[in-house]
N, C-alpha and C positions, 0 to 999 in steps of 0.2 A: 801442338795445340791446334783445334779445327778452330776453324775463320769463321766467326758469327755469320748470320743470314747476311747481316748490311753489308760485310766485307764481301760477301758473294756478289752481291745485287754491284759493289764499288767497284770490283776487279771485273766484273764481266761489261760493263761501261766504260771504264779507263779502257778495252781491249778493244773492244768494239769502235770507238772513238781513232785509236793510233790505228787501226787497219783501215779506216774511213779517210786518215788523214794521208795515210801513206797511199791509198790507191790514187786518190787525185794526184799527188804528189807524181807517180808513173801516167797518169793519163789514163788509169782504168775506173770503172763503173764499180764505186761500192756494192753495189747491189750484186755484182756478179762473183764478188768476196764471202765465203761463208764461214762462219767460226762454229768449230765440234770444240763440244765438251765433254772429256773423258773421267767420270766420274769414279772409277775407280773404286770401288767396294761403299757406295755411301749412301745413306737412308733415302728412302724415299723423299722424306720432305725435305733434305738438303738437293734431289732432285729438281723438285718441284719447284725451288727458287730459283734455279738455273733456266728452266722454264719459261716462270715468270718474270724474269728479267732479260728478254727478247733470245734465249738460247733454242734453237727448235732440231740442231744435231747433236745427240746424243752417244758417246762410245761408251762400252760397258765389256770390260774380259771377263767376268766372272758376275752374272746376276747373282745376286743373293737378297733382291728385294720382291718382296711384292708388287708385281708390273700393277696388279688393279689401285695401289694405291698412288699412279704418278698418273697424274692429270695431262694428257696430250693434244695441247690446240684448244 
């Protein structure tokens, strides 16, 4: 079963958050923490929410989308 937009938009928050909490937690600078997301064969617009929901690295083995339709920045 794919995971609705909101469950994208929840899970990349809850992720973002625990690596926020854990870098203080060692005494390092979230900021200097970055989270990829390995989309793995999926639409553009399930892209595009990844995106929009503070993701700005992208992994991808096998494009099979149209790059003009994913919004970057």
């Amino acid at each position: 079963m794919e995971n609705s937009f909101e469950e994208i938009k929840s899970n990349i928050k809850r992720i973002k958050e625990t690596l926020d909490n854990t870098a203080i937690k060692f005494n390092r600078n979230p900021k200097d923490i970055r989270l990829m997301a390995v989309t793995k064969m999926n639409s553009a617009e399930r892209v595009n929410v990844a995106l929009n929901s503070g993701i700005d690295l992208i992994g991808e083995n096998k494009v099979n989308i149209n790059l003009g339709n994913i919004h970057f920045g």
